[in-house]
Backbone bond lengths (Angstrom), bond angles and torsions (degrees), N, CA, C in turn:
res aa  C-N    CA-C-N  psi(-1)  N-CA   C-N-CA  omega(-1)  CA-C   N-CA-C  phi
1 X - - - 1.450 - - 1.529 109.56 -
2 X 1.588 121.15 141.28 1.226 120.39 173.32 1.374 108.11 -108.58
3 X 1.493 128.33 148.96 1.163 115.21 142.80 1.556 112.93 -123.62
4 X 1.535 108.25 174.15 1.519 102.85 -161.63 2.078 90.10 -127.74
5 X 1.115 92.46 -174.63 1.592 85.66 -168.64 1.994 93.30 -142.05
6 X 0.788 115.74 101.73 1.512 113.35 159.80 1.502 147.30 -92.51
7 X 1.419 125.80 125.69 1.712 93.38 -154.09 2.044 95.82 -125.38
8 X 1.040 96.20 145.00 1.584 109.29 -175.68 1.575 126.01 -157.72
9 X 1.078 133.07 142.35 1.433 139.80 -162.63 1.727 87.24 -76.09
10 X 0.847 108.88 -37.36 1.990 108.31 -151.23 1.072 123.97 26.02
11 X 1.042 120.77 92.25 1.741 143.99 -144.32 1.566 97.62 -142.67
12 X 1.037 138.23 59.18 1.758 107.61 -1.14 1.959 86.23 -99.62
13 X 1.795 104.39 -164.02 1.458 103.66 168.96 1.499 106.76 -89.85
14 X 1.478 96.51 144.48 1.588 120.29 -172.26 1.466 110.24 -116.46
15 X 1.096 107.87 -178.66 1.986 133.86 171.59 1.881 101.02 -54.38
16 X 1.353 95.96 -36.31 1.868 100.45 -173.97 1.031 111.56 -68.25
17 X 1.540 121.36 -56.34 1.887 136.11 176.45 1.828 101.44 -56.26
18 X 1.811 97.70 -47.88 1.769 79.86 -166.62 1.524 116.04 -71.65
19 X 1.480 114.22 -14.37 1.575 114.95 166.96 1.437 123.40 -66.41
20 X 1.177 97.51 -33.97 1.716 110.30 175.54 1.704 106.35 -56.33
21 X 1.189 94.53 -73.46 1.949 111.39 -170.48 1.464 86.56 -46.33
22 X 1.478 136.21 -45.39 1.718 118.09 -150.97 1.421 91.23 -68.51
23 X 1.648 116.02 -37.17 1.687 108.17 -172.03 1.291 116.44 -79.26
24 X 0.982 98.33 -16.89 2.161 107.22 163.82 1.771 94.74 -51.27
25 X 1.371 95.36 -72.51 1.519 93.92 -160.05 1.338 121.21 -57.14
26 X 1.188 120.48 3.88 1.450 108.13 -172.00 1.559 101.75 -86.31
27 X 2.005 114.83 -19.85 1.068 128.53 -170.23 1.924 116.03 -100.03
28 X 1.453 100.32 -10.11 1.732 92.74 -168.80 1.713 87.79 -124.44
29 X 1.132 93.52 162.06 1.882 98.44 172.92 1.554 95.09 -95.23
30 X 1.243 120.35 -42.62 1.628 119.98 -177.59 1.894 109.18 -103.54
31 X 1.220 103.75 158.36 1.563 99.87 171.76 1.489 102.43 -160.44
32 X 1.614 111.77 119.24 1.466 135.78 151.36 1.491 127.81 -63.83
33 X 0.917 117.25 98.75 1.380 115.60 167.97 1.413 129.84 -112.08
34 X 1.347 86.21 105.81 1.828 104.42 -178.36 1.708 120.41 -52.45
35 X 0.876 112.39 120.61 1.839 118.23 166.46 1.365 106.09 -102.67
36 X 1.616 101.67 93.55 1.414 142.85 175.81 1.309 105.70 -74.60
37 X 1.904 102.21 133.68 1.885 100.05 -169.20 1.739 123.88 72.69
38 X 1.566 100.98 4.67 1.668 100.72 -179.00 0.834 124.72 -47.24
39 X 2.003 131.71 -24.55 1.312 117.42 170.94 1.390 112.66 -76.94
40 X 0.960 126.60 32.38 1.736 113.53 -157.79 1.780 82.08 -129.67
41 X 1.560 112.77 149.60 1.473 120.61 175.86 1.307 107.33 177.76
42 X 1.184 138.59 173.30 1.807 139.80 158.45 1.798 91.81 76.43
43 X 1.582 115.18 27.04 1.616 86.51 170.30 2.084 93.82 -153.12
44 X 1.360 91.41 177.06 1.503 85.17 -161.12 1.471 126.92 -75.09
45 X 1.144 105.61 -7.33 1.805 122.66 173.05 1.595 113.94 -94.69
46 X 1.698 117.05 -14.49 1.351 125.98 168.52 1.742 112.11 -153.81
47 X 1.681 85.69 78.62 1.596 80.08 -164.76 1.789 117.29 -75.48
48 X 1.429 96.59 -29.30 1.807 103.69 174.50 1.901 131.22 -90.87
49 X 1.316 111.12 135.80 1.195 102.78 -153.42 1.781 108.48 -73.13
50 X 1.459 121.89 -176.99 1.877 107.28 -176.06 1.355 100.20 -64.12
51 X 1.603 127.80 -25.71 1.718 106.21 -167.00 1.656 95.25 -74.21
52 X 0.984 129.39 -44.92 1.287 129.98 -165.20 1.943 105.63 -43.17
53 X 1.504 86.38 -64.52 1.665 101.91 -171.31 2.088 103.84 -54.95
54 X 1.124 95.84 -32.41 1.258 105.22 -177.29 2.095 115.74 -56.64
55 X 1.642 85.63 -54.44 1.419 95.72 160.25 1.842 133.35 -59.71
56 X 1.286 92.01 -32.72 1.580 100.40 175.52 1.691 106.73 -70.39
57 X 1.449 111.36 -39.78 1.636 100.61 179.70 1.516 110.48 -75.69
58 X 1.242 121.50 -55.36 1.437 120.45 176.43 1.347 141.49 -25.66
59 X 1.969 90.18 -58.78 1.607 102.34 149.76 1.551 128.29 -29.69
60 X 1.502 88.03 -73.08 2.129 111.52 -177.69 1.618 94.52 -56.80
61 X 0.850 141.17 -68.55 1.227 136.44 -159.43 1.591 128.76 -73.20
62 X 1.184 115.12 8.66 1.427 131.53 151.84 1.199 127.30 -45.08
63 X 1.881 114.45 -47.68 1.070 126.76 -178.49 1.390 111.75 -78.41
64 X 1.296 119.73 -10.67 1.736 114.14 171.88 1.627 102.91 -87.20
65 X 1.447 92.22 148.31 1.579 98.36 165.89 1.269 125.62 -99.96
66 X 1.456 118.50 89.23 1.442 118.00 -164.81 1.779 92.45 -177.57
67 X 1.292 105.28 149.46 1.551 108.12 -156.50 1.918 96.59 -110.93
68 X 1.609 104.31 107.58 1.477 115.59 -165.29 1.659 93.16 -121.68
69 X 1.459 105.64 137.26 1.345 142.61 145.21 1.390 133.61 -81.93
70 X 1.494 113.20 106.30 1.334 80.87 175.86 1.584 104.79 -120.00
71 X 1.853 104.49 168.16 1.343 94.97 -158.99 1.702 98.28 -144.00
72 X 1.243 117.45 123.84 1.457 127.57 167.70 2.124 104.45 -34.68
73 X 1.164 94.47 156.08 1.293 104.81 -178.28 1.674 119.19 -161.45
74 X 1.306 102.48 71.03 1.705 101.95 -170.63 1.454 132.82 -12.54
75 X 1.138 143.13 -172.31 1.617 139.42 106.60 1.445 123.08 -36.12
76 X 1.428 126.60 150.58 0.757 118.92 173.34 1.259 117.23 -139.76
77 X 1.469 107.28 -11.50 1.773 114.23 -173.73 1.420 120.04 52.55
78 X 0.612 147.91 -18.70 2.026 158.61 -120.86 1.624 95.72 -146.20
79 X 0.915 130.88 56.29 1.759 128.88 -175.01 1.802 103.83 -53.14
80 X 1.406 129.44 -18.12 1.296 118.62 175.65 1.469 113.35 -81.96
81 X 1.208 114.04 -12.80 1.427 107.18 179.46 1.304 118.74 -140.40
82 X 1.557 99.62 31.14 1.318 111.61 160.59 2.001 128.87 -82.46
83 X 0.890 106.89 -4.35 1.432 101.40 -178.98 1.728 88.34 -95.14
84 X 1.031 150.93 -82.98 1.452 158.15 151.34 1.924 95.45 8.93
85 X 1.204 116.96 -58.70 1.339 105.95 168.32 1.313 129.73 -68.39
86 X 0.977 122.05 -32.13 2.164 137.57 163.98 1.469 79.83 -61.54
87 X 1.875 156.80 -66.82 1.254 120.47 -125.65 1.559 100.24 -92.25
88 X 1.701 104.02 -10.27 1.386 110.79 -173.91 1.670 116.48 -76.49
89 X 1.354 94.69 -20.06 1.773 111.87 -177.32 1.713 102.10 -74.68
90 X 1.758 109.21 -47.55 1.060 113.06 -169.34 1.332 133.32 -99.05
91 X 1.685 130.46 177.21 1.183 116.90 174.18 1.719 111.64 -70.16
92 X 1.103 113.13 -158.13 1.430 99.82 -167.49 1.806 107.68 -98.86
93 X 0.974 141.92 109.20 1.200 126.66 178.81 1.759 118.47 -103.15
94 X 0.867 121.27 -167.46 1.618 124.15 -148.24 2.195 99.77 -128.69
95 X 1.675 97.90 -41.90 1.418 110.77 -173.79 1.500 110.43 -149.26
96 X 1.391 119.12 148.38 0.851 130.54 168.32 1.151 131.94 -105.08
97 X 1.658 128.82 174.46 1.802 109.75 -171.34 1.413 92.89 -130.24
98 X 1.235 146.84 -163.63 1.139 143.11 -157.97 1.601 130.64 110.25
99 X 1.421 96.78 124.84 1.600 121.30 174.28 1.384 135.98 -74.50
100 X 1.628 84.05 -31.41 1.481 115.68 -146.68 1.800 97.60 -88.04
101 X 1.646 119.12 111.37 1.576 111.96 -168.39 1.850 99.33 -55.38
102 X 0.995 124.45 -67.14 1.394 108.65 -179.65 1.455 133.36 -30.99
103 X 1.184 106.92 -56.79 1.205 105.94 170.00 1.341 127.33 -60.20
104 X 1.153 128.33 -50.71 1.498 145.35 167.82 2.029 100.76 -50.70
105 X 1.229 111.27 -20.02 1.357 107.48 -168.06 1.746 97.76 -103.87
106 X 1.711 110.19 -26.20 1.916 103.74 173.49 1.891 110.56 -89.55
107 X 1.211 107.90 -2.97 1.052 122.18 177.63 1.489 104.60 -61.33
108 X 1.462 102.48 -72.93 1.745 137.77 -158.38 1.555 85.15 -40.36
109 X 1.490 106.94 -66.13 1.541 141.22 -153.84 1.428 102.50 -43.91
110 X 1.540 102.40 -50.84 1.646 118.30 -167.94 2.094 97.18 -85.91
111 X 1.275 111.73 33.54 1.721 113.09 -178.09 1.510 111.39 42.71
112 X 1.185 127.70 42.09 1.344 142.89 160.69 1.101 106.12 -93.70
113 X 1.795 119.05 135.37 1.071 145.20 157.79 1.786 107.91 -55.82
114 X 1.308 125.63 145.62 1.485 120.40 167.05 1.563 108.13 -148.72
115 X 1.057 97.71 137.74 1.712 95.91 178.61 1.308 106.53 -135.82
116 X 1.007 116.73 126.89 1.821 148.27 169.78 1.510 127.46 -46.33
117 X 1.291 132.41 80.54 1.728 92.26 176.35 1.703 116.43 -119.74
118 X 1.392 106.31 161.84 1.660 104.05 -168.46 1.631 107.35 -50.26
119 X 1.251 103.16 153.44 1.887 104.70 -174.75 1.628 112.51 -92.68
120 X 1.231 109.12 105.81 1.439 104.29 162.73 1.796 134.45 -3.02
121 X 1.294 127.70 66.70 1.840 101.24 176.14 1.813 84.14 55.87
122 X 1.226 103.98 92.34 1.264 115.35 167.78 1.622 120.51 -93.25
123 X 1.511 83.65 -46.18 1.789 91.87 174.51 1.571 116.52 -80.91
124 X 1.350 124.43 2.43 1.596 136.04 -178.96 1.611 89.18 -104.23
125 X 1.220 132.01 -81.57 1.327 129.71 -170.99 1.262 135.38 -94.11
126 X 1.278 116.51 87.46 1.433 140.50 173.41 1.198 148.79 -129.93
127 X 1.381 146.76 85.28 1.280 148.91 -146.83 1.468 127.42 -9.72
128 X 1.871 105.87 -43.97 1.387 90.18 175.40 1.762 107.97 -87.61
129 X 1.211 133.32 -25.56 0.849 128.96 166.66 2.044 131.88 -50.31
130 X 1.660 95.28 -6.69 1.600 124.80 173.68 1.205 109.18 -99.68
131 X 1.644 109.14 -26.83 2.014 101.18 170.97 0.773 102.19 -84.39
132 X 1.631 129.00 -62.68 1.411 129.08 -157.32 1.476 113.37 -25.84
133 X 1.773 101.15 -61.49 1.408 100.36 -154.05 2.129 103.16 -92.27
134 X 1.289 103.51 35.62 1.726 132.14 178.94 1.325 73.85 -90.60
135 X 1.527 101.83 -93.05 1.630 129.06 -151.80 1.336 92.63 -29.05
136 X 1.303 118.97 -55.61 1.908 133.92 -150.20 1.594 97.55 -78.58
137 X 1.312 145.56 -14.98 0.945 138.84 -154.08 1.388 132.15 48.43
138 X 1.562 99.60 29.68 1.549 114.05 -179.70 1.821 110.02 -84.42
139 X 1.341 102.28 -179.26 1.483 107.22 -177.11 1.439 87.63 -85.00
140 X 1.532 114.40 130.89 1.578 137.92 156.09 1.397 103.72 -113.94
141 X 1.358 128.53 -38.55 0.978 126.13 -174.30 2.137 116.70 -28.60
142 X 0.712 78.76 -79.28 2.422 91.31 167.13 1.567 86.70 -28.75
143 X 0.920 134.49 -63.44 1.503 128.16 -142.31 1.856 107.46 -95.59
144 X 1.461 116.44 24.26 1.664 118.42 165.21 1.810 111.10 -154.21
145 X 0.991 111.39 156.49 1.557 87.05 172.64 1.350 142.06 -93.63
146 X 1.344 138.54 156.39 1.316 152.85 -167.33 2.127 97.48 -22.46
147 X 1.143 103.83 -58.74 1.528 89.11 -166.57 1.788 92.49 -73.37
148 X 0.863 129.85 -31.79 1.673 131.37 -167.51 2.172 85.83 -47.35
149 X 1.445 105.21 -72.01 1.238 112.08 -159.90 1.548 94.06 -49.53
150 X 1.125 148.01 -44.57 1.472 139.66 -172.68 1.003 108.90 -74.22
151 X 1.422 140.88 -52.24 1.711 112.67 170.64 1.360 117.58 -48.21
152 X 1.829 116.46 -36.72 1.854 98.37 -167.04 1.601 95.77 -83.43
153 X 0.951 121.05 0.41 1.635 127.34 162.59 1.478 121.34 -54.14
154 X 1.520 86.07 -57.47 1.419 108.32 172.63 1.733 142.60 -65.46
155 X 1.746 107.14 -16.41 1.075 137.68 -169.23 1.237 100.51 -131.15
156 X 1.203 108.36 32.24 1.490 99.02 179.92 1.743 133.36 25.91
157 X 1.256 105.42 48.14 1.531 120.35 -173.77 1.388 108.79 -71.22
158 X 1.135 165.78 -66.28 1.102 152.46 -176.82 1.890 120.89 -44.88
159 X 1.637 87.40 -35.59 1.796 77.49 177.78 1.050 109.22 -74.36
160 X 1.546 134.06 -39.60 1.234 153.08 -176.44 1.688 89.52 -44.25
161 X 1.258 125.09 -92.81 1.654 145.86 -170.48 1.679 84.43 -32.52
162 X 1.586 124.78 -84.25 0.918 111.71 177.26 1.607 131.47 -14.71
163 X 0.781 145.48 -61.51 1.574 174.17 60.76 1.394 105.21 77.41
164 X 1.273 99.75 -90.31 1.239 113.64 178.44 1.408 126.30 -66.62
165 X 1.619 117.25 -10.86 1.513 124.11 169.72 1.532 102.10 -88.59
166 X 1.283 135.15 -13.37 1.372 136.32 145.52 1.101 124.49 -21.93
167 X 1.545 99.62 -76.31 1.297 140.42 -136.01 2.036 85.51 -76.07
168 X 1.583 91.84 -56.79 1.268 112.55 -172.96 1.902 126.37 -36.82
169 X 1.364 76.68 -54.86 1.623 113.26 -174.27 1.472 87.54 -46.73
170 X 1.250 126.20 -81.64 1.308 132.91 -171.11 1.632 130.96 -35.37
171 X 1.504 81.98 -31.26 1.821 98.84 -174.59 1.447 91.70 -93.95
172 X 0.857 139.94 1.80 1.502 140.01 156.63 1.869 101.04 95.09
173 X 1.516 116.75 -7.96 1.327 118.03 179.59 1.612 105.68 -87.52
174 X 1.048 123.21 60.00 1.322 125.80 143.45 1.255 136.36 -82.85
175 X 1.403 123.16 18.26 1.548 162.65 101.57 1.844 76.36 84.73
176 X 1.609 111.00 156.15 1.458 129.22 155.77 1.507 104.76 -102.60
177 X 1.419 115.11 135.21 1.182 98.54 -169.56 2.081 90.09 -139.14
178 X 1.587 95.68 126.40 1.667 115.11 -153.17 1.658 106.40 -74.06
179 X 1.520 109.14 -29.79 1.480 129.78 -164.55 1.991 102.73 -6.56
């Protein structure tokens, strides 16, 4: 049995992450997915907290057949002993997936396998490109999936984002965020 380990803010999760994970699964029997930045929430670059994000994957990921965990994963600041902290959060996995050169580079470091895959409509589906048009009161809806839109439905996520990109704007942390 393999399992694979994936790590992402999902801020919130979109069409991009759920294309990714489906091509995970065609490759792992198990799949971890890390909720990267979990202490972070109430601001405009991580507006939902890990239970939230947690709920948005769980939902979506019902419909795959493949047996996924997902698992909060703090800050850590400390990039040398950050992969050792992800394995301590998580179950044990075998490989990892990843875009991200850092990560793919503390991975390597820590004798982890990592494998790469091309990103879905990269410039269509991407987190800030999922607030923006929150904040803006544009259609995001197209750009996450059906259960995603019912939890921030449910949590009142848009007023919240709204809100807090206010709030934000002012404090001058309306942050660029590269993801």
């Amino acid at each position: 049995m393999t399992r694979g380990f994936y790590i992402g803010r999902f801020q919130p999760y979109h069409e991009g992450h759920h294309a990714m994970v489906a091509r995970i699964a065609e490759e792992v029997d198990e799949l971890v997915l890390g909720i990267g930045s979990a202490d972070q929430s109430h601001t405009a670059r991580n507006p939902f907290t890990a239970g939230e994000r947690i709920m948005m994957i769980t939902k979506t990921l019902d419909e795959l057949d493949i047996v996924t965990y997902a698992v909060p994963i703090e800050d850590l600041n400390r990039n040398s002993v950050w992969v050792s902290h992800v394995q301590s959060m998580s179950p044990r996995f075998e490989v990892a997936y990843s875009n991200n050169p850092l990560v793919i580079r503390l991975f390597e470091e820590a004798g982890i396998e990592v494998r790469q895959s091309p990103m879905f409509r990269r410039d269509e589906f991407e987190g800030t490109e999922v607030r923006e048009r929150m904040a803006a009161g544009k259609n995001w809806q197209a750009l996450v999936p059906d259960a995603v839109v019912d939890v921030i439905d449910e949590i009142d996520g848009i007023e919240r984002l709204q809100q807090i990109t206010d709030t934000d704007a002012t404090d001058g942390d309306g942050g660029d965020d590269p993801e």
